[in-house]
N, C-alpha and C positions, 0 to 999 in steps of 0.2 A: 392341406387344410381339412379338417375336421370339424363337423359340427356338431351340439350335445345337451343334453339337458342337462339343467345346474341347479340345484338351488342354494340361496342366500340366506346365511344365517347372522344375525348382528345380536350385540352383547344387550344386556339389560338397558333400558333406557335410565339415566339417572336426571333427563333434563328432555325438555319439547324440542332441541336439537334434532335433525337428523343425520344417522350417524355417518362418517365420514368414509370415503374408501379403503383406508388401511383397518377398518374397524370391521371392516366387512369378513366374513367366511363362506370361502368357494366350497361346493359337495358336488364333484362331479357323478349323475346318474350316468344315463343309457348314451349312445349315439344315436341322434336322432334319425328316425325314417326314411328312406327315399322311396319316392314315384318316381319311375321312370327315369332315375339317373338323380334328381331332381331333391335336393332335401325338403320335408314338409317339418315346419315348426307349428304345433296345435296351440294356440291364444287358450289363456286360462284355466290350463290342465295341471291339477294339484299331485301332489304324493304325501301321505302324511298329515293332511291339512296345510302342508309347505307349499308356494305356488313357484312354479315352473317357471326358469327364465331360461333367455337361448346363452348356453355356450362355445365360444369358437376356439381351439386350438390349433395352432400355428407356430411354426420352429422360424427363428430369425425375424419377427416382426417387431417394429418400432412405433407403429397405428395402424390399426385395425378399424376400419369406415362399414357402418350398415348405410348402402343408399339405395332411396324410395324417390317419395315424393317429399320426403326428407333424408336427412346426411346427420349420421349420430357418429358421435366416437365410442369407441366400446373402449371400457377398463381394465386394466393388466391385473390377473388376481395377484396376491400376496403369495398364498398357500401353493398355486402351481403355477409357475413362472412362465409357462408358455400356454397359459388358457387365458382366455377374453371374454369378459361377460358383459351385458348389454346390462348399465344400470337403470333401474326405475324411478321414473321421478315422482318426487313425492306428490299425492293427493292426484297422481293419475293412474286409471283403474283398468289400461291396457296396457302394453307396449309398442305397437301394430295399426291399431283402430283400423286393420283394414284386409281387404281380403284377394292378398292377388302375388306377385312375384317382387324380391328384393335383391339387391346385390351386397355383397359381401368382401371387402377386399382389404389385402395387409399387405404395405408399406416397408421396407427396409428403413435403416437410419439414414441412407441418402436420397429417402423418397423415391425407391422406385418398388414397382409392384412386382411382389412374389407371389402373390396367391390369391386366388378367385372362386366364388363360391354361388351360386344362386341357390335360392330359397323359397319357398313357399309357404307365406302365413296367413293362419286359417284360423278364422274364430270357432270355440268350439261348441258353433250350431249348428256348423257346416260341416261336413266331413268332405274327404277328398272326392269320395263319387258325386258329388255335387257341382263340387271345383271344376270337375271334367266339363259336367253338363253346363256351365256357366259359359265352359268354352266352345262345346259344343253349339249351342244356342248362338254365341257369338257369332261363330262364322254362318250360319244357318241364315242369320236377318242380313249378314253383308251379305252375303251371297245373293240373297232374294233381293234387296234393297238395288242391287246393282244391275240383276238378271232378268228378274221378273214381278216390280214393285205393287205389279197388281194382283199378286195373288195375296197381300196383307187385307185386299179390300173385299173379298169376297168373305162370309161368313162360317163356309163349312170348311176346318181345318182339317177334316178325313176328305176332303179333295185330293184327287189324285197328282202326286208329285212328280210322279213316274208314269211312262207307258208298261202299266203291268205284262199286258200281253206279251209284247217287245221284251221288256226284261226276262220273260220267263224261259223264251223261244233262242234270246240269244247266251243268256247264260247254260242253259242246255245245250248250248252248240260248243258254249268255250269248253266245259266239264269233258264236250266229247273230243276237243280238240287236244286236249292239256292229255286225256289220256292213250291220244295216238303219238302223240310226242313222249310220252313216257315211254313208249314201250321200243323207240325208237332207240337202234343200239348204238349207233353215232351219238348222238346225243347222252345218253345215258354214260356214257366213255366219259366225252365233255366233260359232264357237270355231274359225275359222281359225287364228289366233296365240293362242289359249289355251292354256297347255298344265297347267289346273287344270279340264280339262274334265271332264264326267260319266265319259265313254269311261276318261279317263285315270287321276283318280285311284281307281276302282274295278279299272280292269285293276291298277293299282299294289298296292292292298288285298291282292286275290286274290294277286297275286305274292309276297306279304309271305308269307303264310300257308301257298302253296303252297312256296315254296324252305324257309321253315322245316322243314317237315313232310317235307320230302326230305332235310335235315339230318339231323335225327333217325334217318330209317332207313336214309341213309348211316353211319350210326356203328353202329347194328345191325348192320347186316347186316357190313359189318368184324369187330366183334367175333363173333357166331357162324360165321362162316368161322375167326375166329382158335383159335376153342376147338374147330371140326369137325378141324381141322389138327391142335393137341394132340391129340385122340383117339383116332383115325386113328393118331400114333404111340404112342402111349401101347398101344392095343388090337395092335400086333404084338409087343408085348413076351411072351414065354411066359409064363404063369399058372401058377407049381406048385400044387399041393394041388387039391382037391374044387374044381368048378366053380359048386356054387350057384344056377346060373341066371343068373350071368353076364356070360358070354357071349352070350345073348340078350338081355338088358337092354343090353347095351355096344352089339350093330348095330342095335337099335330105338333108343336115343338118336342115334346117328350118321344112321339113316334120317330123325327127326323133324328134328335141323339141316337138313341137306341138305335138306328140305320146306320149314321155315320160311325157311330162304335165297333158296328160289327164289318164293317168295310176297313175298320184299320186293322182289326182282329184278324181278316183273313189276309193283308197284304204286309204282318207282322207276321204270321205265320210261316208266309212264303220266304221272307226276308231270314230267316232262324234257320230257315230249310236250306238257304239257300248258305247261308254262314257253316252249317255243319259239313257241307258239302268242300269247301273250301278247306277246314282247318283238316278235313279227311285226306288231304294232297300230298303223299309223302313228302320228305322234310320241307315244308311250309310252315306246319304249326309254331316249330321253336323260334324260324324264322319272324312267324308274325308278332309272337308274344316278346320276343328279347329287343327287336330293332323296331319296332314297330312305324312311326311317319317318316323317321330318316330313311328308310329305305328310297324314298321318291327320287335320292339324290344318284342313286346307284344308277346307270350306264348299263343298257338292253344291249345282250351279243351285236358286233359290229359284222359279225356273216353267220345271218341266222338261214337255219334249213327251210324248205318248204314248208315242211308242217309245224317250224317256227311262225313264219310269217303267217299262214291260216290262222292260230291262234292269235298273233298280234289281229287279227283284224276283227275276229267275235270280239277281241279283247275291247278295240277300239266302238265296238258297235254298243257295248255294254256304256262305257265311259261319256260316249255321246249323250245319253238321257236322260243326265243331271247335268243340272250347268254349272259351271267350273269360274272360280272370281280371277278377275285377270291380275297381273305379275302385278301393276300398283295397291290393287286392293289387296291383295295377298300380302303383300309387305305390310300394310296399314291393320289388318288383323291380328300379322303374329307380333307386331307393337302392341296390341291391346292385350293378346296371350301374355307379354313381356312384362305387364305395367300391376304396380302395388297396389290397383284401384280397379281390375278387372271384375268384382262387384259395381259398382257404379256404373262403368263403362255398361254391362250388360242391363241393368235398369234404366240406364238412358236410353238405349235403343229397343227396349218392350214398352219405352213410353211412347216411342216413335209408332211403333208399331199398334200402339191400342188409338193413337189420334188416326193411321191410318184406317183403321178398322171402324173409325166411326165417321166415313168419308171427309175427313182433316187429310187435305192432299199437302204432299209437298213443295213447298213454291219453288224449289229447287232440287237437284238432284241428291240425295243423303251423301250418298259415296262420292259425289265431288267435293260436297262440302269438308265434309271430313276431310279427304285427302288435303284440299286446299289448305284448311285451317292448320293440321298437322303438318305440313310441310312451314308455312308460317310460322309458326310458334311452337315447335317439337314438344307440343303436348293440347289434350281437348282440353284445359279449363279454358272458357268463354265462348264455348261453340253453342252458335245460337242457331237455332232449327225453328223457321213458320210452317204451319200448318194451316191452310186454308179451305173451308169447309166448301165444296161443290156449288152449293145451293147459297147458302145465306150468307156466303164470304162471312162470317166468324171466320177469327183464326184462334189457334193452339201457338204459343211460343214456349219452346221448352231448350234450357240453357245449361249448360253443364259448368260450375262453380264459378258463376258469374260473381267479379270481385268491386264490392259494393265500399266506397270511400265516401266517409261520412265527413264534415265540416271540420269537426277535430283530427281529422285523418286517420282515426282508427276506421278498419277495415270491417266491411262483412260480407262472409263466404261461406254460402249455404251451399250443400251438394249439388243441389239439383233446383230451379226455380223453374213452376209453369204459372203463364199468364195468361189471361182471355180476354182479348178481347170482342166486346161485345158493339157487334158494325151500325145494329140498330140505332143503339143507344150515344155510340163512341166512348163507351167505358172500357176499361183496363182495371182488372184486378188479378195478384201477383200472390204466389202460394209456394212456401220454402219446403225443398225436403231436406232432410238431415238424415245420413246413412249412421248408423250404431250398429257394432257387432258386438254388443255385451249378451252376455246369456242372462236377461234379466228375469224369466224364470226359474233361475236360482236364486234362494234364498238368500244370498250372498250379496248379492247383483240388483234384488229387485228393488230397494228402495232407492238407488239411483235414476230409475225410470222417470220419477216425478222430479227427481232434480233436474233431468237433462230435458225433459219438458218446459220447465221451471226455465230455463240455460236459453231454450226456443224464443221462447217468449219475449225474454228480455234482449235480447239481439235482432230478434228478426220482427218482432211487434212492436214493442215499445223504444227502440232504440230507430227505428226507421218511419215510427211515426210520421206524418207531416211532411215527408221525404217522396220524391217522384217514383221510388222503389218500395214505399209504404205495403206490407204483407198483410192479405186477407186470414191468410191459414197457417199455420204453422206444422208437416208431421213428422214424425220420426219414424224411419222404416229399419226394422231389423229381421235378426231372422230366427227369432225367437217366438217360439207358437203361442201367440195371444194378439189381440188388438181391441181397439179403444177407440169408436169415431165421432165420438163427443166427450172430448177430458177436459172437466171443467175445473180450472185453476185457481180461479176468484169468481169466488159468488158475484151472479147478475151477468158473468160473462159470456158475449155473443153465442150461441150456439156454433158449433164446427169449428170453433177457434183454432182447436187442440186438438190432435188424433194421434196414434202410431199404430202402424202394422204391420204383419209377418207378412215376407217375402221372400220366396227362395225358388230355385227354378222348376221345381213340382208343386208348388204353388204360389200362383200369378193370378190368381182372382181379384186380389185387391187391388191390383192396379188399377184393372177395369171400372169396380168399385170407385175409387180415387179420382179417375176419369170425369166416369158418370154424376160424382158430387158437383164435380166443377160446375157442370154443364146445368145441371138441374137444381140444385138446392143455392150456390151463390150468384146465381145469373137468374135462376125462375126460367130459363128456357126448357122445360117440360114437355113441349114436344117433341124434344131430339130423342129418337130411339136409341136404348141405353144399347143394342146390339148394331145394329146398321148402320146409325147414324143419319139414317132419313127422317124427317120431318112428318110430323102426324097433325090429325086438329083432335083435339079428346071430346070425348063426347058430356056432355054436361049432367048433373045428376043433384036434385029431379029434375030443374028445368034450368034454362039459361039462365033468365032472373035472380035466382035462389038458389043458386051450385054453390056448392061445397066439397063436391066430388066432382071429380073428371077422368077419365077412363079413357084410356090409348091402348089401340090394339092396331100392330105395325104389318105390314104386307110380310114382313120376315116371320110372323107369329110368336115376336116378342110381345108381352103384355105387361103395363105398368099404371099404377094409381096415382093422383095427385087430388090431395084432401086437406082441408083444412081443421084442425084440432078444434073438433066440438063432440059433445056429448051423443050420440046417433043423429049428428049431424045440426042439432039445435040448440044444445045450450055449452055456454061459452064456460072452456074450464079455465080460463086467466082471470087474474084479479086485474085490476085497472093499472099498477105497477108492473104486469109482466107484460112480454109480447101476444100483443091481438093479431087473431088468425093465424097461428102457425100454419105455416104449407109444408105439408110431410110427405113423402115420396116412398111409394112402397114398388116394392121389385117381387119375380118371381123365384128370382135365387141373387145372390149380392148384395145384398140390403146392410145399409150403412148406419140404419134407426134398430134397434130390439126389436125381434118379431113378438108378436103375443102368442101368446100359450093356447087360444081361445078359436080366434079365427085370424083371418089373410087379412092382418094390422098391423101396426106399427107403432111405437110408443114415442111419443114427445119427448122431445131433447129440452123442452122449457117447465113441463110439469110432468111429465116421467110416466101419464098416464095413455090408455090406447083409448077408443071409439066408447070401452062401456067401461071406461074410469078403474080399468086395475091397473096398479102401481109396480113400474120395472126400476129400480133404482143398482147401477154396474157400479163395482168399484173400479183402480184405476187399470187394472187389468184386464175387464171388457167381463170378468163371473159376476153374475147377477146376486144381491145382496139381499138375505132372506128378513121381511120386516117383520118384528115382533109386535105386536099389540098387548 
C-alpha cells in the first residue's frame, strides 16, 4: 500500500447537483512524505489552485477503511483501477478536522485485510516540527503529573529539572568510559559491524532523554523571553494614579525572567554540548538518526566485558536523574501518540496544568484517572478532572468532549468544557471550547471564522439555554496567528460571549490568558493572582468610599489592575441603556482587553473607549479598525 496526493477534477456543473463518483477525475501527484517511517498527509495544501486530497493505492482490494475517531470508506477511482480516494463532502471545508494519527486499511473480497497503513494528518498551520513538540510536551506533563505533580505549582519554569552538577560529572565519566571500551580490541572484534552494540544503543538511550529535555527548555525559554518582551513594553507605558509598589514589583519580575532566562541558556548550552559529544561516537550517528525510539527494544550484550559493565553503570547513573513513567503510563501515552486527536489530548493537559499553576490542586491523581477512564471506556471523551483551589476550595472542572443530550436527543459535544465553581457563592458557570484547524488567515478560509462562531453560538448558547449545562462563554481555538477576546455577534451582546485563539506548542500564553478570564472578569474574583494563584486584598484608589481603582501587587511580584470604566475615574461613559460600571482587568503581559497606545489601560469591551476616552474599535480578527472622521 501506497499513499499519495490526488486531485479531483469534475465536469462542468450543468445543475446544483453534486456530482456523482463515476463523474469524478483522479490526477495522481507525488507520494506523500514520511517521518519516521510514518506517512504525513498536510490538510489544505493546494497545487494549481486545485486542493489536495489523500490518495491510497493498493493491488487486490475490495474496501478500503480510513479510521480515526471516525470510519470513512474511500472510493475506487475510475481512471486507475487500483487507486482510492477519500471523497469530500459537500459544504465541508476539511477532511480531517483534526491533528494527530489515522489508520488506513484494505479488505479483500472475503473481508479479510491485506494491507495497513498509518497516517499522519496535519493541518496546514502546523508543520510536522510542531507534531513532535505536541508529543513531546505530552509525555513531559505525564511524566511530571505522575513523578513529581509539584513541580506544575511552583512558578519558575528555568527550575532546575535535573542535578546539573551530577549530570555533568557523570556523563563525563560515560564519554570517558564508552572510549575505553572502544579502543578495547575484544570488543571492537565483537561489534565491528554491530550497530546494536552496548556503546550504541546506550549512547542512543542517553540521546533520547538528553534532546528531549532540551526540548522542553527550548520552549521555555521562548516563552519567558516572549513575556520579558511584553513587559518590558507593557512597563513603559505611564501609570497615572498612586504607585503602590509597583513599580518595584514590575523591575523585580522583569530582573527574575531575565535570571531564569539566562539559567536555561547555560544548561541548554550544556545539553547541545553534551548532544554533540554523543553523535561524535563512531557509528552512533546513523544509528540514532535511522532507528531512533525502537532502539529501546534492542537487548544489551548477555556477557558484557568489564569495561562493558563500568559503562552500563555511569550509563545508569546518568538515567537515574530523570524520572522515567511506569510500563502503565507509558502504555497510556503511546495511545495518545496513537490517537487522531493528539491536539486536543495535549490542550487538555496544559489546561490541567495552568489550573495547577494557579494552586487548583488535583482531587485526584491525573495519571490514575486517566489510566482508570481509559481502560473503561478505550477512549478520553468524558474525562472529567476537579481542581480544587488550596485556600478558598474554588474548584476548576475541566472535561474532555463531554456528550451533552438535549430533550429532543440531539446531541452536544463541545471539545473541551471548563466550569467554576464559585464555593462562596455556590455558583457554576460552564465555558465550551471548540478545537478548529482551518487556516483561517487565509483568504480562502477566513470568512468562515464568523460562521463557526456563528455555529458556537447557536449549539453551545442558545441551544443549552435554560439547560443544567447552559454556557457562559463560547471559544474557538486554532492555530492560526490571530485572536479576538470580545467577538461580538449581536449587538447589545454580553461582553466575553465570543472569543477564539491561537494555540500551538511555542505559544501557550493564551491559555493562561483563558484561565485568568475565568477567574477574574466572570466570577469578579480579582484577587486571585493571575500568576500564583494566591489570594491578595487590592488596595483601593483614592479611598475605600469612592474606589474605582484597585491595585494588587502579589508576594510573586505579579501586579494587576481592576477599574471601573469612567472617564479619570469620574464621569460615567455609559448611557442608561448600556452596562453601568464596567470592571476591566488590566495585566502586565496577557491582557484579554486592547491595551492603549497612551498609558498602562485598557479599553472597554461595552464602549470601546480607555480612561481618557480614545476609541479601540477590533475587527473579527482581533486588527484594530482605523476610524475616519
Amino acid at each position: 500500500m501506497k499513499l499519495f496526493e490526488v486531485i479531483l477534477t469534475y465536469p462542468k456543473r450543468r445543475s446544483a447537483f453534486v456530482p456523482s463518483a463515476n463523474q469524478v477525475t483522479t490526477h495522481i501527484l507525488n507520494e506523500l512524505r514520511k517521518h519516521k517511517g510514518t506517512y504525513v498527509f498536510q490538510e489544505h495544501e493546494k497545487r494549481d489552485a486545485h486542493q489536495i486530497h489523500l490518495g491510497v493505492h493498493v493491488k487486490g482490494a475490495s474496501i478500503v477503511v480510513l479510521s480515526g475517531h471516525f470510519k470513512l470508506r474511500l472510493t475506487r477511482s475510475l481512471k486507475h483501477e487500483e487507486l482510492w480516494y477519500l471523497t469530500p463532502t459537500p459544504h465541508e471545508e476539511a477532511l480531517f478536522y483534526s491533528c494527530g494519527k489515522f489508520t488506513i486499511e484494505a479488505y479483500d473480497s472475503h473481508g479479510q485485510l491485506i494491507a495497513k497503513e498509518k497516517m499522519i494528518a496535519l493541518p496546514l498551520t502546523i508543520p510536522i516540527e510542531q507534531y513532535e513538540l505536541l508529543r513531546t510536551e505530552i509525555r513531559d506533563m505525564m511524566t511530571m503529573f505522575e513523578v513529581n505533580p509539584s513541580y506544575f505549582t511552583g512558578q519558575d519554569v528555568s527550575a532546575e529539572r535535573f542535578d546539573s552538577p551530577k549530570l555533568k560529572l557523570f556523563f563525563d565519566q560515560f564519554m570517558n568510559d564508552v572510549h575505553i571500551v572502544l579502543t578495547d580490541f575484544v570488543f571492537l572484534e565483537r561489534n565491528a559491524f554491530n550497530p546494536y552494540s552496548t556503546v550504541n544503543v546506550l549512547s542512543r538511550n542517553i540521546q533520547h532523554v538528553l534532546n528531549h529535555e532540551y526540548q522542553i527548555l527550548s520552549l521555555h525559554h521562548k516563552q519567558l523571553r516572549d513575556e520579558l518582551q511584553t513587559r518590558q513594553n507593557t512597563a513603559t507605558l505611564p501609570r497615572p494614579g498612586a504607585d503602590h509598589g509597583m513599580t518595584a514589583a514590575i523591575n523585580k519580575k522583569q530582573a527574575m525572567l531575565k535570571e531564569s532566562i539566562s539559567r536555561l541558556t547555560t544548561n541548554m548550552n550544556m545539553l547541545q554540548h553534551m548532544l554533540n559529544n554523543l553523535h561524535s561516537i563512531p557509528y552512533a550517528t546513523s544509528l540514532l538518526n535511522d532507528y531512533g525510539s525502537d532502539l529501546e527494544k534492542f537487548q544489551l550484550s548477555l556477557d558484557p566485558s568489564e569495561q562493558e559493565k563500568k559503562l552500563m553503570k555511569s550509563y545508569q547513573q546518568i538515567m537515574n536523574l530523570f524520572p522515567q513513567l511506569s510500563l502503565n503510563a507509558k502504555t497510556l501515552t503511546h495511545q495518545m501518540f496513537e490517537s487522531p486527536r493528539l491536539f486536543d489530548i495535549w490542550a487538555l493537559l496544559k489546561l490541567y496544568v495552568e489550573c495547577m499553576k494557579l494552586q487548583f490542586v488535583p482531587r485526584a491523581s491525573i495519571i490514575e484517572r486517566l489510566l482508570k477512564h481509559q481502560n473503561q471506556y478505550q477512549h478520553l471523551n468524558g474525562m472529567v478532572m476537579h481542581f480544587s483551589h488550596a485556600k478558598t476550595q474554588d474548584r476548576l472542572i475541566v472535561v474532555l468532549s463531554p456528550k451533552i443530550v438535549l430533550d429532543d436527543k440531539s446531541v452536544r459535544q463541545p471539545d473541551i468544557v471548563v466550569s467554576f465553581k464559585n464555593t462562596r457563592k455556590g455558583s457554576y458557570n460552564h465555558h465550551a471550547l471548540d478545537v478548529s484547524h482551518l487556516p483561517y488567515q487565509n483568504q480562502h478560509y477566513s470568512y468562515l471564522l464568523r460562521n463557526h462562531l456563528i455555529h458556537s453560538r447557536k449549539r453551545y448558547i442558545n441551544d443549552l439555554t435554560g439547560t443544567p449545562f447552559q454556557m457562559t462563554s463560547t471559544t474557538l481555538v486554532h492555530s492560526s496567528f490571530m485572536q479576538n477576546w470580545n467577538v461580538q455577534l449581536l449587538e447589545g451582546e454580553t461582553a466575553y460571549t465570543h472569543s477564539h485563539y491561537h494555540l500551538t506548542p511555542d505559544q501557550t500564553n493564551s491559555l493562561r490568558t483563558y484561565v485568568k478570564r475565568i477567574l477574574h472578569q466572570y466570577n469578579g474574583n480579582t484577587n486571585y493572582c493571575p500568576a500564583c494563584g494566591s489570594t491578595q486584598r487590592g488596595i483601593a484608589y483614592p479611598s475605600e468610599k469612592r474606589a474605582y481603582k484597585w491595585t494588587y501587587v502579589c508576594d510573586c511580584t505579579e501586579t494587576w489592575v481592576s477599574h471601573l470604566c469612567k472617564k479619570e475615574g469620574v464621569t460615567d461613559y455609559h448611557t442608561a441603556d448600556e452596562p453601568e460600571n464596567v470592571r476591566l482587568l488590566k495585566y502586565s503581559s496577557e491582557n484579554y482587553n486592547p491595551l492603549s497606545i497612551e498609558t498602562w489601560d485598557v479599553h472597554c469591551p461595552a464602549c470601546n473607549r480607555d480612561q481618557s476616552g480614545n476609541i479601540h474599535i477590533q475587527n473579527i480578527d482581533g486588527e484594530r479598525i482605523e476610524l475616519q472622521f
